[in-house]
N, C-alpha and C positions, 0 to 999 in steps of 0.2 A: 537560669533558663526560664523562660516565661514558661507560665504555666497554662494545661489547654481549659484549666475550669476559671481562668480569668476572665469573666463574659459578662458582669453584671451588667445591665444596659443604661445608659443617662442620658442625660440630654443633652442637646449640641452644642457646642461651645460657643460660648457667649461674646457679640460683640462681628460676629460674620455677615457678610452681606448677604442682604436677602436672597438678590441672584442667584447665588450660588447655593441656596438653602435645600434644592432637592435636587444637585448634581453632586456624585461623589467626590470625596476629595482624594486628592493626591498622597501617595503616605507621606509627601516631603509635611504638608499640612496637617496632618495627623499628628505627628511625631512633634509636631511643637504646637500642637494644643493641647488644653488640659482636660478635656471631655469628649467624648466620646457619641457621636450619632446612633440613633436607635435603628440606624439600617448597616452597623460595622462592630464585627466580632470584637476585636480586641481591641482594650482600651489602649488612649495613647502610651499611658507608662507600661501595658505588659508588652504592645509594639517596639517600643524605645529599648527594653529588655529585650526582645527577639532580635530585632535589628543591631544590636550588642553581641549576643551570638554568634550571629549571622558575619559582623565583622572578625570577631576572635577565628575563627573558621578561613576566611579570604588573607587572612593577617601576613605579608610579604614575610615577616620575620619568624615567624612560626613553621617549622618544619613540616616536610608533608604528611607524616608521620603524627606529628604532634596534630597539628590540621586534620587529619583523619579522624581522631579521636574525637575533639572536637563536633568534627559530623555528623558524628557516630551521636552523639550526645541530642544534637538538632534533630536527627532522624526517627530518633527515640520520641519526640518529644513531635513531630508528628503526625507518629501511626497511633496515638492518645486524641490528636486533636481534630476538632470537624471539620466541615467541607468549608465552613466560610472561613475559618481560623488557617486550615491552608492555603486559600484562595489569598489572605491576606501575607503568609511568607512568598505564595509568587511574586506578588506585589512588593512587595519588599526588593525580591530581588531581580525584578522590572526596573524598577525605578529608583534604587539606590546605589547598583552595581555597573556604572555607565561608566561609556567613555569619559577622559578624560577632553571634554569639549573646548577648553580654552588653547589645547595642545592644536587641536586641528586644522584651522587656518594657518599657524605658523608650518606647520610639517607641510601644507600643502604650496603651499607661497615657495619655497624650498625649494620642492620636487617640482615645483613648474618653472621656476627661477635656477636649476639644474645648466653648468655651461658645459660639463665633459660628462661622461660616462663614470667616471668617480663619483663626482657631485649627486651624480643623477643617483648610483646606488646608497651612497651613503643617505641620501635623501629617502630614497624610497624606505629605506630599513625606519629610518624616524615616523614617515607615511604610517607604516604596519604596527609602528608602538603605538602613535594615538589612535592609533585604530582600537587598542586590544583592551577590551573591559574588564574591570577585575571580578565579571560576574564567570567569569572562563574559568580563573584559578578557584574560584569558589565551588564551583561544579567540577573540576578537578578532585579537591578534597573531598568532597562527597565521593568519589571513587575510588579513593584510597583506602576506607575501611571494606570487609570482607563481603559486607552485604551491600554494598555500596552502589553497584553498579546496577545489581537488583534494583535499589530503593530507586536508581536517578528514570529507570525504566519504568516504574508504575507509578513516579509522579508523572512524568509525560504521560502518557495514557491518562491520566487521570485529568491532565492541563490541557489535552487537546478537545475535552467536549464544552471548552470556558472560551477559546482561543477568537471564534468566529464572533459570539458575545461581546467580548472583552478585548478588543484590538491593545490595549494598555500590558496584555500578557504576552505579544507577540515578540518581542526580543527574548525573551527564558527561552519558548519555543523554537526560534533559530539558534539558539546559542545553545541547546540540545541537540538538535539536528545535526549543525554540523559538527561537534565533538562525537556525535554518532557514527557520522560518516564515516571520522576518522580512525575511531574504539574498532569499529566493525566492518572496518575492510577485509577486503576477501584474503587479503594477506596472510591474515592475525588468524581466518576463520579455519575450524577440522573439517573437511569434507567427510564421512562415514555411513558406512551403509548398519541402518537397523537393521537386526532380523529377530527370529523368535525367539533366540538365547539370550537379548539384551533382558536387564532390567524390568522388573513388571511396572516401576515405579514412572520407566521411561515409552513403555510401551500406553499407559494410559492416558500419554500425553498424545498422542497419535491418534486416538479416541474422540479425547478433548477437543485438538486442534483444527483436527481435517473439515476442512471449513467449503470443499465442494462436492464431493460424494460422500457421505455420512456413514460412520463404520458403527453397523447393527449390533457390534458385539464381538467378542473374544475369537469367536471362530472366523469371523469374516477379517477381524485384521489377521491372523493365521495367514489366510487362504493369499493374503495382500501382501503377506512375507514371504512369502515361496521362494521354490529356485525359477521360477517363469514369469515372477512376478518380486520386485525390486522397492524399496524405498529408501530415499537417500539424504542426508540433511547435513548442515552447516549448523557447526558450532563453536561456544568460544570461545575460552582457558577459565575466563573468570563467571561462567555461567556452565557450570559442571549438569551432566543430567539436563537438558536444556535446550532445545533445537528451537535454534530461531527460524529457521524455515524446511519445509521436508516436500518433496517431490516423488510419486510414486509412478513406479512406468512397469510395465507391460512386457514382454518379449514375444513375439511373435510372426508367424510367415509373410503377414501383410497388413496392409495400413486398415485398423481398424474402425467399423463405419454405427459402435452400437456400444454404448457405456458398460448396459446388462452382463455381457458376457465378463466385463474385466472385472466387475467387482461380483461375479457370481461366487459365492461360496464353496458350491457342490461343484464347479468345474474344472476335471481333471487337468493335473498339471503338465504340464509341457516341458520338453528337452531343451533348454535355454543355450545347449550346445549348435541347436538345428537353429536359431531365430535368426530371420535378418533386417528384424523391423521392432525397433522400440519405439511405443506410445508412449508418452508422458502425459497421463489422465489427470494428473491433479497436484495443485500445487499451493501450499499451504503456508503462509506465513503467522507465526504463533505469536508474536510481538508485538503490539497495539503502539508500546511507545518507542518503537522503531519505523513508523510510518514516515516514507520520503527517503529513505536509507534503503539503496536498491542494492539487491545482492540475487536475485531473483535470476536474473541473467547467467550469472557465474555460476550458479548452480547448475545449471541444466548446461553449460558447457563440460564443467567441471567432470558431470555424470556423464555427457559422451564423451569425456575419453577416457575417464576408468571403462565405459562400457567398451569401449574399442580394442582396448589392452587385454581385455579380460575374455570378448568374444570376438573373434574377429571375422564371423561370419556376418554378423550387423551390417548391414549396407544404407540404411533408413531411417531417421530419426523422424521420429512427427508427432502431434500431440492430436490427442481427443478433447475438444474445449467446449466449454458451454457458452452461451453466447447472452448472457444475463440483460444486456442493454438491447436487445432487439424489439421487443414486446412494448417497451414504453416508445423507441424511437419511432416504431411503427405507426402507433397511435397518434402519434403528433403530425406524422407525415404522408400519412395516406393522401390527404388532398394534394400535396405536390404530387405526389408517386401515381395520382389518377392522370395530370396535366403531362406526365413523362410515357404515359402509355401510347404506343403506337395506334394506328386507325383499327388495323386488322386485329389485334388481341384486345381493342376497347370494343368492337363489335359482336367478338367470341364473348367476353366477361356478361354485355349486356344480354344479350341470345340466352345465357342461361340462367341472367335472375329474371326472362320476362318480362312482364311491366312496370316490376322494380326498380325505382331508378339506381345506378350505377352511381354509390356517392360512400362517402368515408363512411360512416354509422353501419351501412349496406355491407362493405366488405369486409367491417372488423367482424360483424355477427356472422357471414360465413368461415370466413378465416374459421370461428371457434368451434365451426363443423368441421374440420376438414381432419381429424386427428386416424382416422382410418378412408380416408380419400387414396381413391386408385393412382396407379403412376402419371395414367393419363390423364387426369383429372384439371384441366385448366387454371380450377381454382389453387390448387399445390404447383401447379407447377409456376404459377403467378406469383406467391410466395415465396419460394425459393427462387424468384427473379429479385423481388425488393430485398429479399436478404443479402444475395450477391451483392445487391446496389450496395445496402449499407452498409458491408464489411471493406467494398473494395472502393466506394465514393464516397461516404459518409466522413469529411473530415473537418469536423469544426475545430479552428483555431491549427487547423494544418496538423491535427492529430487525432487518431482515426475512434470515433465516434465511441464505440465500443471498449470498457476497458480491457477485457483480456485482449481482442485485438490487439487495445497499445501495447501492452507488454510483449506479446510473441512479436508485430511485426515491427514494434523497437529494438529486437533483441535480432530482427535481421531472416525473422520468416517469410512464410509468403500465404496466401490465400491458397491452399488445396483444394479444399473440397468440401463440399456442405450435404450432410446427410440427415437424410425424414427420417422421424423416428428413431434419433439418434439417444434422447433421454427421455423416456418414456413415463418416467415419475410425475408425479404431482407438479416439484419445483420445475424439474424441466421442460413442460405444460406452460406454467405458471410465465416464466422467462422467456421464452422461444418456441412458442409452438412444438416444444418437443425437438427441433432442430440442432445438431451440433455441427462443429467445423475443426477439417484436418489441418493445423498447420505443419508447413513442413519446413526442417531444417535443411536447406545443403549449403553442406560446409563450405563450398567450393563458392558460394555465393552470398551468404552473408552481410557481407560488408556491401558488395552493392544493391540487395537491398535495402538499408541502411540510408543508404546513399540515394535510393530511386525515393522514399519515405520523407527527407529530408528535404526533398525536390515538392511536396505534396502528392507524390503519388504511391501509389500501395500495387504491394508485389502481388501479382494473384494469377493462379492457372488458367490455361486458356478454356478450360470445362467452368469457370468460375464468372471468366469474361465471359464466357458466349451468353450464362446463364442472362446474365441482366441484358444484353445486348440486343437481344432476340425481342427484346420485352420494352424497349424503352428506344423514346424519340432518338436521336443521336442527340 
């Protein structure tokens, strides 16, 4: 096993081209020199040992069992070692653990050279052998010892703030990814509802994790457990104790237009027999090296139909969302959004700054007055016109501007309704003027809109449309 205090540093190996004298090398060039670069952790012979490891581990002949052990052994060796000593086993198994590339023209000459439907599948199945790297079976055994799956989850997190840097780490990356995919299908996953009997050990993670309204303290996740009040999470066999994502909702008469009240502490609880309207206020995913692995979706299906089964007076599904990307899109795009204003509401905006001129710098600095502005107030009601715009026209790259947007209306929502005053805190200041927005589930429609989303356009209520409508050129 290499060792992680094998670091002394020497000079570069003798006899290299200048060119290449301050561009990194490849570990294939490492590994058969005999010195070692004063900008590279491990020297070539403690590499040539790792990367000896590294094979005993991937080893076809070696049981998975035996292979686990094995991992077990790499894994060990390290949570011991630094950030460049790991950076250098990525590396290693970026660039050692490849296809078999001489295989690939032949399988594909084959599969295009195909004269029956026979030919063609026996072909294709040779396609997907040279496809398959033995960096897969490698990453395999690493999840066959007990912590394994743990360890393969906080080296991605750990390999995904390298990935943008270092384009040469990008195969580990997908080759995590999609074994993720597949580990963590909804299939495999427990759907369960937290409450305040579980675990203190699992309830601090709720604490930890809630990553969009922030829980002040013991009493307030309490109040967040209730019978009126719901949290619910996916989990996985081999990550015991452990929610990879939790979603907390709400039960109540009607579609809620104000964060305050749901995460209020001291607010008496309600008969969740009587609700016919579940909010889904916040949605948390607790796994950094499960990024691109959606399960997000199935969660909040999943919860309405236990909630269905369970309450059958619920008639509602809709969610309380923050709208995090409005605040910067805003600022970028005031000057278009001054060019889309009609004659009549560009004459009302001018009328009330005077002899101010009417220009982007102009409306950000009132915009940041308007936080107790009356209903009538031109200047609010202008705002929640460009917000409209941007939740229901904002779609670069034909996917809609905002990310929560993407997720509720990829998941087949629609634009509801967008309420002042909706989070009243600092961050939700900070993001959106304070502004939130209802998305709403119906079941009955989903799929098209899905379907209207996929077309470039975004499902949104006629209170939603008229908002920006009213306010802007056609």
């Amino acid at each position: 096993m290499a060792t992680a205090d094998d670091t002394k540093v020497t000079d570069a190996a003798p006899g290299e081209a200048p060119s290449r004298v301050n561009l990194p090398r490849s570990t294939g060039e490492r590994l058969r020199a005999t010195l070692r670069r004063a900008d590279e952790a491990l020297s070539p012979r403690a590499l040539r040992r790792l990367l000896s490891d590294l094979q005993a581990v991937a080893a076809p002949q070696a049981s998975d069992v035996e292979g686990g052990h094995r991992a077990q052994a790499v894994a060990a060796w390290y949570t011991q070692a630094t950030p460049e000593q790991r950076r250098d086993l990525w590396l290693l198994m970026c660039e050692q653990f490849t296809p078999d590339v001489a295989r690939l023209p032949s399988a594909q000459r084959q599969y295009e050279a195909a004269a029956d439907a026979t030919q063609a599948a026996l072909a294709e199945v040779e396609l997907r052998r040279a496809f398959e790297s033995p960096r897969a079976r490698l990453l395999q055994r690493f999840a066959a010892f007990a912590q394994g799956l743990r360890f393969l989850l906080d080296l991605r997190a750990e390999l995904l703030a390298h990935v943008k840097k270092d384009p040469r780490l990008l195969p580990l990356d997908a080759e995590l990814e999609q074994l993720f995919s597949t580990w963590f299908d909804v299939a495999f996953l427990e759907l369960r509802r937290i409450t305040w009997d579980d675990p203190a050990s699992l309830l601090e993670k709720l604490i930890q994790y809630e990553a969009v309204h922030a829980i002040r303290g013991w009493a307030d996740l309490k109040r967040r457990l209730g019978e009126d009040r719901r949290c619910y999470a996916f989990f996985h066999p081999r990550l015991p104790g452990e929610p990879l994502i939790f979603v907390e909702v709400a039960l109540l008469d009607e579609m809620a237009d104000s964060i305050a009240p749901l995460v209020d502490e001291s607010a008496p609880e309600g008969d969740p027999s009587r609700a016919t309207t579940a909010i889904f206020y916040s949605i948390s995913n607790t796994q950094i090296g499960l990024r691109g692995v959606g399960f997000g979706d199935s969660l909040i299906k999943r919860v309405v139909e236990t909630l269905r089964t369970e309450l059958p007076r619920l008639r509602a599904f809709a969610t309380l969302s923050p709208i995090p990307g409005l605040r910067g899109w805003l600022s970028k795009n005031v000057p278009n959004l001054l060019e889309r204003l009609d004659a009549k509401h560009r004459a009302e905006l001018q009328a009330a700054l005077g002899e101010t001129a009417l220009q982007a710098d102009t409306v950000l600095s009132v915009w940041e007055r308007t936080r107790e502005a009356e209903a009538n107030s031109r200047w609010r009601q202008w705002l929640l016109a460009c917000t409209a715009y941007y939740l229901a026209c904002a779609l670069p790259g034909g996917k809609p501007a905002d990310p929560v947007a993407r997720f509720h209306l990829g998941n087949g929502a629609r634009v509801e309704r967008i309420n002042w005053g909706g989070d009243p805190s600092a961050k939700g200041w900070k993001q959106s003027y304070g502004l939130m927005v209802n998305y709403w589930y119906d079941l009955q429609r989903i799929d098209r809109h899905r379907a209207l989303l996929a077309q470039g356009r975004v499902a949104a209520s006629r209170e939603v449309e008229r908002l920006w409508r009213d306010w802007m050129k056609p």
